[in-house]
C-alpha positions as CSV (number, residue, x, y, z in Angstrom):
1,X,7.4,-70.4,-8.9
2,X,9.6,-68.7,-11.7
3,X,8.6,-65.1,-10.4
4,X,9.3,-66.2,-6.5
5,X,12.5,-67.5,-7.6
6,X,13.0,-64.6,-9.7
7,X,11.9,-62.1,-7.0
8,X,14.8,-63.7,-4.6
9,X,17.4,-63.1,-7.0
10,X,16.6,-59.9,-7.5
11,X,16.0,-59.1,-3.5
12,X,19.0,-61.4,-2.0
13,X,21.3,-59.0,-2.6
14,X,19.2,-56.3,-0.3
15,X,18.6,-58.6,2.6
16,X,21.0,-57.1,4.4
17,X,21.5,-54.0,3.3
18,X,22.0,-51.0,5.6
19,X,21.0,-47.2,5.0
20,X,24.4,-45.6,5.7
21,X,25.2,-41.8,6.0
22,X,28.3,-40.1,4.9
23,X,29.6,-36.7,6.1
24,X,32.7,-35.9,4.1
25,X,32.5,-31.9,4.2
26,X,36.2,-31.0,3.3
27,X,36.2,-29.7,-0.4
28,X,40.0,-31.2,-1.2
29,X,40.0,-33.6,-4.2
30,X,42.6,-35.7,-2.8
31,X,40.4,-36.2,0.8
32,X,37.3,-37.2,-1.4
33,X,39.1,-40.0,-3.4
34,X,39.3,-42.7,-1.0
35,X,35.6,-41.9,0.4
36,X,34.3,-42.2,-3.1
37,X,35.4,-45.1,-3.6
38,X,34.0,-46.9,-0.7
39,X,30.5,-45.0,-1.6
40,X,31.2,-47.1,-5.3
41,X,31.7,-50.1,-3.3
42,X,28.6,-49.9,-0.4
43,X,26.5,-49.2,-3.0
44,X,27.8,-51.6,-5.5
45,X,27.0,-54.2,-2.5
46,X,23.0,-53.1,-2.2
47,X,23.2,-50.5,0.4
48,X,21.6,-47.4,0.4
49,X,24.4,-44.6,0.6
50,X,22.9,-41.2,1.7
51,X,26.0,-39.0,1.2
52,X,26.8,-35.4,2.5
53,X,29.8,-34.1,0.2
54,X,31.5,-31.9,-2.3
55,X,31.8,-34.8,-5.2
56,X,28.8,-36.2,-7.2
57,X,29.5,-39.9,-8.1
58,X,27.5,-40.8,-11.7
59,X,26.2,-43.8,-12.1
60,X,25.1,-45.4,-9.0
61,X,21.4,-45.6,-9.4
62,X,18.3,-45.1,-6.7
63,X,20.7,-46.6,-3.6
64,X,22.5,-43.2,-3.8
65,X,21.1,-39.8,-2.4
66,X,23.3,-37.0,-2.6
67,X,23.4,-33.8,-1.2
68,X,25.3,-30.9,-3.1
69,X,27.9,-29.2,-1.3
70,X,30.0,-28.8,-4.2
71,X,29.6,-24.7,-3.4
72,X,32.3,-25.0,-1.1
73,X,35.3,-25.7,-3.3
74,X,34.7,-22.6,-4.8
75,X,34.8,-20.9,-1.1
76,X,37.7,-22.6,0.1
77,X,39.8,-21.1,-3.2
78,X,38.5,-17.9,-2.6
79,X,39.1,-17.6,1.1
80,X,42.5,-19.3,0.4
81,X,43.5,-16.9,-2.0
82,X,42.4,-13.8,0.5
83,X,44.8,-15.8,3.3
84,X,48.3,-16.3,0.8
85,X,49.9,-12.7,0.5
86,X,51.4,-14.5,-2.8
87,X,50.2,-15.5,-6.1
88,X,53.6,-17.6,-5.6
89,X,53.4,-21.2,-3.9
90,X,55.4,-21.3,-1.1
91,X,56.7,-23.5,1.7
92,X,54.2,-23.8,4.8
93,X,55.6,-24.3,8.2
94,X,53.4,-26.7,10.3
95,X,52.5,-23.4,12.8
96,X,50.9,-21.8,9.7
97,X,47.8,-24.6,9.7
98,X,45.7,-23.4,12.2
99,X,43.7,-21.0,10.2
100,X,43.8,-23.5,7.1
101,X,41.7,-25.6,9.6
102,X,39.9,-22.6,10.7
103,X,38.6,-22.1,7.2
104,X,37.8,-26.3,6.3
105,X,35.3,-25.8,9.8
106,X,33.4,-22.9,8.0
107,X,33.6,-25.1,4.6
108,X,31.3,-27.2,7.1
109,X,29.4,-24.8,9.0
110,X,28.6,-23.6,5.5
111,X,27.4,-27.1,4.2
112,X,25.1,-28.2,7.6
113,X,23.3,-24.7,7.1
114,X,22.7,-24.9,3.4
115,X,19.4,-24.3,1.6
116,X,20.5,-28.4,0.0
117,X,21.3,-29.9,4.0
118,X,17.9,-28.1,5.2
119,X,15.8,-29.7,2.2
120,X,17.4,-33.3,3.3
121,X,16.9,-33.0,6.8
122,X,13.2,-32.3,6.0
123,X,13.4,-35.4,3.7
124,X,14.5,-38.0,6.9
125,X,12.0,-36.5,8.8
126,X,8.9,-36.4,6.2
127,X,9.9,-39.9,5.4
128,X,10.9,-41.4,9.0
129,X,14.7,-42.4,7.4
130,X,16.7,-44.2,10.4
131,X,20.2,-44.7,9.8
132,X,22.2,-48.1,10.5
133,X,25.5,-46.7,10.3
134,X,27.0,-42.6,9.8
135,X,30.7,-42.5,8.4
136,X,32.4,-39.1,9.7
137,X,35.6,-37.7,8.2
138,X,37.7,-38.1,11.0
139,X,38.9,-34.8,11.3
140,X,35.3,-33.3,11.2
141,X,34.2,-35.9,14.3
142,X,33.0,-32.9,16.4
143,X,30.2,-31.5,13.3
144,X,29.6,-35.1,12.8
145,X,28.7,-35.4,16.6
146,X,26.3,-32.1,16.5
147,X,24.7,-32.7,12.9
148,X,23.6,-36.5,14.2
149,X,21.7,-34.5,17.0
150,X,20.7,-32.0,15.0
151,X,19.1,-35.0,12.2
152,X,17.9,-36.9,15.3
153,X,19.9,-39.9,14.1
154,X,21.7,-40.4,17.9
155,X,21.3,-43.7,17.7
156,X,23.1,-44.5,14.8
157,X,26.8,-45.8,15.2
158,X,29.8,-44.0,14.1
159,X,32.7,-44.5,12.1
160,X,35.3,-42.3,11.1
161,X,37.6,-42.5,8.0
162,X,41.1,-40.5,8.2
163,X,42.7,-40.1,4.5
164,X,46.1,-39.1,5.7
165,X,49.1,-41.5,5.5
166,X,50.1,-41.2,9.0
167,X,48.3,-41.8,12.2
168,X,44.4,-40.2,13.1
169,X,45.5,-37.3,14.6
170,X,42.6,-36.5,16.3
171,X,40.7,-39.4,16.8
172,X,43.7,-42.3,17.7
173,X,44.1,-41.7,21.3
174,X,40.1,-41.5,21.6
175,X,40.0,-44.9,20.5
176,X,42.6,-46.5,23.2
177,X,45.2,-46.5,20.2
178,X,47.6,-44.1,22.7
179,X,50.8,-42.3,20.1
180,X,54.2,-42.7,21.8
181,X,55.7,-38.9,20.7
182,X,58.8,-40.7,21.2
183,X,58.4,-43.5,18.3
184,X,55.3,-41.9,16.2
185,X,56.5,-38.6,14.6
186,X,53.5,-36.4,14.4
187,X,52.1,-35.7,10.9
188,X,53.5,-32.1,10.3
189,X,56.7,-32.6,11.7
190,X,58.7,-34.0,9.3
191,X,60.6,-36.7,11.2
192,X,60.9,-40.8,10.9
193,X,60.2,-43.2,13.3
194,X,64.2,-42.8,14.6
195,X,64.6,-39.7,16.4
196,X,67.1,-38.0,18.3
197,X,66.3,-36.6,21.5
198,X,65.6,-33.2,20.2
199,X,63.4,-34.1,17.9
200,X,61.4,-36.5,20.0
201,X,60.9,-34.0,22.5
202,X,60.1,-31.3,20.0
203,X,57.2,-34.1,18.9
204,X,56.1,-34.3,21.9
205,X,55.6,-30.4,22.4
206,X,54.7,-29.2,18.6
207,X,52.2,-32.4,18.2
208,X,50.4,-31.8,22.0
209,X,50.1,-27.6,21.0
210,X,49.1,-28.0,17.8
211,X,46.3,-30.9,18.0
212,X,44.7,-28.7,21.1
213,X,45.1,-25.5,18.6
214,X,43.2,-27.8,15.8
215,X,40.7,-29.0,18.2
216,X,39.7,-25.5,19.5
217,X,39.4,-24.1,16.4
218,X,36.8,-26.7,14.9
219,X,35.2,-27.3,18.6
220,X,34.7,-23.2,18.1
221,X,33.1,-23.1,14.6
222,X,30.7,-26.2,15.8
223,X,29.5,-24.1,18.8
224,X,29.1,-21.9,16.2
225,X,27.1,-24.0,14.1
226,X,24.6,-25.5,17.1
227,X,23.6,-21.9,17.9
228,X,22.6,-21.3,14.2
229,X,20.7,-24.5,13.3
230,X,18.6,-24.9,16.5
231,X,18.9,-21.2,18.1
232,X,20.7,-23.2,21.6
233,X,24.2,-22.8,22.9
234,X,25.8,-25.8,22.3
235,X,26.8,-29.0,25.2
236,X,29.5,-30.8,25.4
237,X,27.7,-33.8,24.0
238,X,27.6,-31.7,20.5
239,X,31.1,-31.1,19.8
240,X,32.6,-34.2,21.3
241,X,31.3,-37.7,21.2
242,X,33.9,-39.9,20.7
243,X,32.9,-42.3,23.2
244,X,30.2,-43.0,20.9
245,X,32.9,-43.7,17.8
246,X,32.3,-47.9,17.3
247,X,35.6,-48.1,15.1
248,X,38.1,-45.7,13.0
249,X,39.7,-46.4,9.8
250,X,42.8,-45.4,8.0
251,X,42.7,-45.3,4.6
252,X,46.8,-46.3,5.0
253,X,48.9,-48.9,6.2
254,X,52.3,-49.0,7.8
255,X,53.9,-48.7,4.3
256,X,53.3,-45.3,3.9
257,X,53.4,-44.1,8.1
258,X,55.1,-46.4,10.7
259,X,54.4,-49.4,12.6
260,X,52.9,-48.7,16.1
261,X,50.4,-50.2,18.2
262,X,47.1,-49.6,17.6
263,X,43.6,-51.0,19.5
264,X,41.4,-53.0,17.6
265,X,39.0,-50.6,17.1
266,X,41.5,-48.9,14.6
267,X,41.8,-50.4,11.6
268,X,44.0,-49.9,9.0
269,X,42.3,-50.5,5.6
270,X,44.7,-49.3,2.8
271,X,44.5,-47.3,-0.6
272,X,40.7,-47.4,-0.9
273,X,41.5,-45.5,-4.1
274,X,42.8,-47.2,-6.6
275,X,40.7,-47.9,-9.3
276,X,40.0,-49.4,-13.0
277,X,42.4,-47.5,-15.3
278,X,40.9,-44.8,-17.4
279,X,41.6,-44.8,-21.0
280,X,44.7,-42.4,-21.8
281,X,43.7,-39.8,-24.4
282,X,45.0,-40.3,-27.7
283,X,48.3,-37.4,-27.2
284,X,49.2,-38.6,-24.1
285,X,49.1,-42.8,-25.1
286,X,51.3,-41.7,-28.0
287,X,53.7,-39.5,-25.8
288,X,54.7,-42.0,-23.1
289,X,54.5,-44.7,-26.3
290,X,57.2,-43.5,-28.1
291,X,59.7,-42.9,-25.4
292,X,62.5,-44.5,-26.7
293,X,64.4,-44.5,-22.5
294,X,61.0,-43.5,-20.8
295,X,59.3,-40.4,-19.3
296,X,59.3,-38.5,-15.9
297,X,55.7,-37.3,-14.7
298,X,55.5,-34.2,-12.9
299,X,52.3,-33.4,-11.3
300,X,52.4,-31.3,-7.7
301,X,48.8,-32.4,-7.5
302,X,45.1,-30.6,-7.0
303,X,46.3,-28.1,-3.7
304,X,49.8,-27.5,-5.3
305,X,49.9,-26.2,-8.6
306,X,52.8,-26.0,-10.9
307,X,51.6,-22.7,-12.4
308,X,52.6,-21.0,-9.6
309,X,55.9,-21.8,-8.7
310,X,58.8,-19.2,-8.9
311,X,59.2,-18.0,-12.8
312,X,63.2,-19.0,-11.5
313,X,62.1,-22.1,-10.3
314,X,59.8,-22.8,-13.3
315,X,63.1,-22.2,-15.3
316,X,65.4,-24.1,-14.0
317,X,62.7,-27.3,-14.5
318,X,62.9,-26.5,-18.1
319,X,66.9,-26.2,-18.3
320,X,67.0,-29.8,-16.5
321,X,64.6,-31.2,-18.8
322,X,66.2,-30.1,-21.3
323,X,69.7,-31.7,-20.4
324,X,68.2,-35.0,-19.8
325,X,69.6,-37.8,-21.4
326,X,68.7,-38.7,-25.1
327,X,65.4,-40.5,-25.3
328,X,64.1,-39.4,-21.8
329,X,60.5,-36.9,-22.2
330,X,58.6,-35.1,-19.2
331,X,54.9,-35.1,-18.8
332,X,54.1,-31.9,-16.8
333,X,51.0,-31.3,-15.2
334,X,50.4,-27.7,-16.1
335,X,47.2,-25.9,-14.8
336,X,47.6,-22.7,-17.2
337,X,46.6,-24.3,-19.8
338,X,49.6,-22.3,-22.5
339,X,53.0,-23.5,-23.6
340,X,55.7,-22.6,-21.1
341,X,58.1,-19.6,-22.3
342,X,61.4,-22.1,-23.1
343,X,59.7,-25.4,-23.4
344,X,61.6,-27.8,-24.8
345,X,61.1,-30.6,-27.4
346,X,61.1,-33.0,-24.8
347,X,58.4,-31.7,-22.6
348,X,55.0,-31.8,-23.3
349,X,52.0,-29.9,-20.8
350,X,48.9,-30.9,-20.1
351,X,46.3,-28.8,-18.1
352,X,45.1,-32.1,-16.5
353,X,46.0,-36.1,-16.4
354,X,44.9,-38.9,-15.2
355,X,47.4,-39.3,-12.9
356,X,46.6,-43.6,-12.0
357,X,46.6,-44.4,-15.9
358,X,49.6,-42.4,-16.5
359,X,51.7,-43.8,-13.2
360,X,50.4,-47.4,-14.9
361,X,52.1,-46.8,-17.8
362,X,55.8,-49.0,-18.4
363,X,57.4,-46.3,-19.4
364,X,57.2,-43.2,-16.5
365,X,60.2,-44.1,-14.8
366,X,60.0,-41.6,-12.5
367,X,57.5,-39.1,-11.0
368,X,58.2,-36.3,-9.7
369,X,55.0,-35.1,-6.8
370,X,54.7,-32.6,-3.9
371,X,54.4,-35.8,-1.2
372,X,51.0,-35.8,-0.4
373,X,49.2,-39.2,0.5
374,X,47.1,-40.0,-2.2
375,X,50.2,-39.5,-4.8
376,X,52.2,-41.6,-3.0
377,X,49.7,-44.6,-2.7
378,X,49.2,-44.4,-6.4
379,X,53.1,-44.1,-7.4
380,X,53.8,-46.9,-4.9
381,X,50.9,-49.1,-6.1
382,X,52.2,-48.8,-10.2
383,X,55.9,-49.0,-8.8
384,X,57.4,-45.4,-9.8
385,X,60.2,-44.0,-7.6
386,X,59.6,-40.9,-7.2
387,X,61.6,-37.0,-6.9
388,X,59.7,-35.6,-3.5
389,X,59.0,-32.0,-3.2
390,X,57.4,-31.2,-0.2
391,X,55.8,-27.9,0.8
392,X,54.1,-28.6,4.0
393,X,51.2,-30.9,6.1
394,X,52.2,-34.3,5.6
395,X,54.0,-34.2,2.2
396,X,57.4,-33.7,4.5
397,X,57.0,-37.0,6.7
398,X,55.8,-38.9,3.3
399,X,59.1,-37.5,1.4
400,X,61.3,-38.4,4.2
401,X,59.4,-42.3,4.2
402,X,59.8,-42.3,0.6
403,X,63.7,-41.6,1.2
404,X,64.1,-44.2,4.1
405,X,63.1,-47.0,2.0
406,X,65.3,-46.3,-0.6
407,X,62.5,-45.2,-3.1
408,X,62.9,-42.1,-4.3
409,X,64.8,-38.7,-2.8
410,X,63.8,-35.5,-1.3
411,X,64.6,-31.7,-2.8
412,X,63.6,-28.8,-0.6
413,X,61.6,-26.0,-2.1
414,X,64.3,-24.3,-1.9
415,X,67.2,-26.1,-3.6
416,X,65.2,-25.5,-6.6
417,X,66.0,-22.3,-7.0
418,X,69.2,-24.6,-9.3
419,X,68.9,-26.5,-11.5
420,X,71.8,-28.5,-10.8
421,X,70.3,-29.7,-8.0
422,X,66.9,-30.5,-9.6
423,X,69.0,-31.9,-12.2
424,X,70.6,-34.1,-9.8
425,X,67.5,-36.0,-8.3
426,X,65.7,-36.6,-11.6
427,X,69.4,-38.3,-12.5
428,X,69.5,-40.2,-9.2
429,X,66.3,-41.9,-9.1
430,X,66.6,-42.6,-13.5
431,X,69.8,-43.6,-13.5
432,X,70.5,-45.7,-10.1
433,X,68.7,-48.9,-10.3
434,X,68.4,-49.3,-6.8
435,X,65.0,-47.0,-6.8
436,X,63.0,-48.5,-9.4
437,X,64.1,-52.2,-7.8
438,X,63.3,-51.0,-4.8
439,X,60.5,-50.0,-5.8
440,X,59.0,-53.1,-7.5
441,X,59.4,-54.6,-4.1
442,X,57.3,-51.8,-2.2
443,X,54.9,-52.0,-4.6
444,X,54.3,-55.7,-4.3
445,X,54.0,-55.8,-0.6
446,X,51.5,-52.7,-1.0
447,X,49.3,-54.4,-3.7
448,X,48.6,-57.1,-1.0
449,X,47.0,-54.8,1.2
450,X,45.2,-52.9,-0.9
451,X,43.9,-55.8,-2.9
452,X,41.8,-56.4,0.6
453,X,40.9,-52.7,1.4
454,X,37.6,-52.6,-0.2
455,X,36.0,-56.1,1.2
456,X,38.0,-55.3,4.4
457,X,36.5,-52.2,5.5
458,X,32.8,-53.1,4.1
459,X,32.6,-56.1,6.5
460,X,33.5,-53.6,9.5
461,X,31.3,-51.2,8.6
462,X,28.4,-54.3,7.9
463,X,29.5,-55.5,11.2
464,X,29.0,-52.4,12.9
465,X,25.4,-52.0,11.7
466,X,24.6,-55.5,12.2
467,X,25.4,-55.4,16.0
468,X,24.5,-51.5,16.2
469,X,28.3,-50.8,17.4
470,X,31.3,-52.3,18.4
471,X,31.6,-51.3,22.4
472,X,33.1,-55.4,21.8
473,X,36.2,-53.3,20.6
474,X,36.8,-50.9,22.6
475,X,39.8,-51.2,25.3
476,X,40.0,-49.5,28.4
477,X,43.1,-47.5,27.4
478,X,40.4,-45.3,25.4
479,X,39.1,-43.6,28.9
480,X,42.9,-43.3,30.3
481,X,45.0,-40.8,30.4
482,X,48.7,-40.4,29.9
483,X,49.9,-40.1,33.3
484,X,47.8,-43.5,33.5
485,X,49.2,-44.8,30.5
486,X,52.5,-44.6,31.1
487,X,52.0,-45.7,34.7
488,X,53.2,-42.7,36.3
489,X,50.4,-43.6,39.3
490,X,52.7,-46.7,39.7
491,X,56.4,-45.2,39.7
492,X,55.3,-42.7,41.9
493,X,53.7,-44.9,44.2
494,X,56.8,-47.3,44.0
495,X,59.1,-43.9,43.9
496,X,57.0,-42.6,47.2
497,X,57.2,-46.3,49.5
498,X,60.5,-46.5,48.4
499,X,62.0,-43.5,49.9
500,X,59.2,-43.9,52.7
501,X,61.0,-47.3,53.3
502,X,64.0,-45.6,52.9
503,X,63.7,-42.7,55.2
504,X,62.2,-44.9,58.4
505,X,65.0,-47.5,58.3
506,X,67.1,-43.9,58.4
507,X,65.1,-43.4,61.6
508,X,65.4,-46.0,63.1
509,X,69.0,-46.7,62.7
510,X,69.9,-43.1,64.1
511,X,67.7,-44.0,67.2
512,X,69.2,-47.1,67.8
513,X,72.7,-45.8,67.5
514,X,72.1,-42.8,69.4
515,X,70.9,-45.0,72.3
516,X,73.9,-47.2,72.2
């Protein structure tokens, strides 16, 4: 009887546990984050996590298989490199993304025909593997559609995970959860939720060109990918199956986009990414410590690196650090590893940081990042206003959201060409209270959310391979189209008996008057 009960303890966990697969193929550090850390948290909860990406997670025992695309970070820097004419970083207009996505869709083609994806389709097929669930980087839906085909797993359900702070570009309207261009600025475009006519009909023509330019291009390398795994030309069914999509999450929430409607099949889940604080090293602890006023963290993140900004922009950093206040230091995410020509006392440089245990520390007061989504769920979450620099993607709408709640404020690439100016912000957002109280608010409204986001999105995607889907969901808004949603059938019908109506009492009238 000891063993049985034993046994149970040790098996109740497993009763219901799924065999999920993951198929994150961009190789961007800050688009892995928040799908690690729901790979920690499946597998923490007994299922068995086969996983397609560029990041190995240590630690997480038998329940984890992963296959090794790691190869492609090394691609995308080189192909990168090849597209820049400039060792300079530089501001990127939202027409200049195409090939960017271009080149993330061979990262993928690459990955699916890799000796590594080759050896683990064998593996489902020598050992009869059936999947419960697959979760598809949303962006990457259309090689998630053709790789379940090619794996034979068509009757598994999907989900897809978008790691932007705005709205699924690509997969939203799909799902029944219909943008209004006039109230939901598209991600690149750099506007808020109030816009003037211009701008909303700008949205409306930037956002409907650019996701059919973004759609082509990964549609194109998928085709692509189809005809060199199975030696076919590819269907429709293999670069687009988002009827077959059961739910989509967002690892955001309305603090960090705008409100908007969205079908229940779209679920916002928040910062899946926060995490247990690391241990600061030794320098670093000591650093922040002994900031008599406090510190200002700069870190442009992974994508954006310091080291190759503008040697005048670079410069004028170190003049307005220098002219800070008594007591103030800088902690300055530097990825050449050597002391900046003209560093000052007050400035020290560290080739990398742990940017969650720093941002968690009482005394960065201010931070100063390039925008992007991940950054600003972290500096939210520890409550640090923040200086916004953004270059391009969605670091411009993030600045601008960051600015219209009164928590931090924006300078353009180019305004730092002075370092007044640079000067300036860091001495806004240290010296005005408003920020950091502001601040403290945002931050407490966000750690509700994200206190949730784990559980939350494990019981969807546990619901989803109980009932193998979640069709229950789905609205009929998702098989519409605009001239639909917006009843345009009905105003012209109402438009067309109107002046029908209209035009025969006109008729009539001039008969009966002529005959009188």
């Amino acid at each position: 009887m000891r063993k049985i009960f034993l046994a149970l303890l040790i098996l109740g966990p497993c009763i219901n546990a799924y065999k999920i697969l993951i198929l994150f193929p961009s190789p961007l550090h800050s688009h892995q984050l928040p799908i690690n850390a729901l790979i920690e948290a499946l597998v923490a909860k007994g299922h068995s996590v086969f996983a397609v990406t560029p990041n190995f997670i240590t630690g997480l025992g038998s329940n984890y298989t992963h296959v090794d695309a790691s190869f492609t970070y090394k691609y995308l820097r080189e192909k990168a490199k090849e597209l820049s004419d400039s060792d300079v970083v530089k501001e990127v207009s939202k027409w200049d993304n195409v090939p960017g996505v271009r080149l993330i869709s061979e990262c993928a083609k690459r990955q699916y025909l890799s000796e590594q994806f080759l050896q683990f389709q064998q593996q489902l097929k020598r050992d009869n593997i059936q999947f419960d669930v697959i979760i598809v980087e949303s962006c990457f839906l259309p090689y998630g559609c053709a790789v379940r085909r090619v794996l034979g797993q068509e009757r598994a359900p999907l989900i897809t995970l978008s790691t932007v702070s705005g709205p699924d570009l690509f997969g939203e309207g799909h799902m029944g959860s219909i943008l209004h261009g006039s109230f939901s600025p598209y991600l690149l475009n750099g506007y808020t939720d109030r816009m003037s006519l211009w701008q909303r009909l700008e949205n409306w023509v930037s956002s409907s060109i650019l996701t059919w330019q973004f759609r082509v291009a990964m549609e194109d390398s998928v085709r692509d990918y189809v005809r060199e795994a199975t030696g076919r030309p590819a269907t429709q069914a293999d670069v687009d199956c988002w009827g077959d999509v059961s739910l989509a999450f967002l690892a955001s929430n309305s603090l960090y986009y705008y409100p908007r409607l969205l079908a229940p099949n779209t679920i916002e889940v928040g910062p899946l990414h926060i995490r247990p604080l690391e241990k600061l090293p030794q320098d670093i602890q000591i650093w922040l410590d002994d900031a008599e006023k406090g510190v200002v963290y700069f870190s442009l993140g992974t994508n954006v690196l310091s080291s190759r900004l503008h040697k005048d922009n670079v410069a004028n950093f170190l003049r307005a650090f220098k002219e800070l206040p008594a007591g103030y230091r800088v902690l300055w995410k530097w990825e050449n590893g050597t002391r900046i020509a003209g560093q000052p006392d007050n400035v020290m440089i560290q080739n990398w940081l742990p940017q969650q245990s720093v941002l968690a520390h009482p005394n960065v007061k201010a931070f100063i990042t390039q925008g992007g989504c991940q950054s600003f769920q972290e500096t939210v979450h520890f409550g640090v206003p923040t200086i916004g620099i953004p270059w391009g993607s969605d670091q411009k709408m993030n600045v601008l959201k960051m600015v219209g709640v009164g928590i931090g404020v924006k300078l353009d690439p180019v305004e730092l060409y002075s370092d007044r100016k640079i000067k300036t912000a860091i001495e806004t957002v240290l010296l005005n209270d408003s920020y950091m109280r502001n601040m403290k608010r945002y931050s407490a409204i966000s750690r509700d959310f994200t206190s949730q986001a784990k559980d939350k999105t494990i019981f969807w995607i546990e619901h989803v391979a109980r009932h193998g889907g979640a069709s229950h969901l789905r609205p009929a808004t998702a098989d519409t189209t605009l001239f639909h949603f917006f009843c345009l059938d009905i105003i012209t019908a109402i438009l067309a008996t109107t002046l029908l109506s209209v035009y025969t009492i006109i008729i009539i009238y001039k008969r009966l008057f002529n005959r009188s």
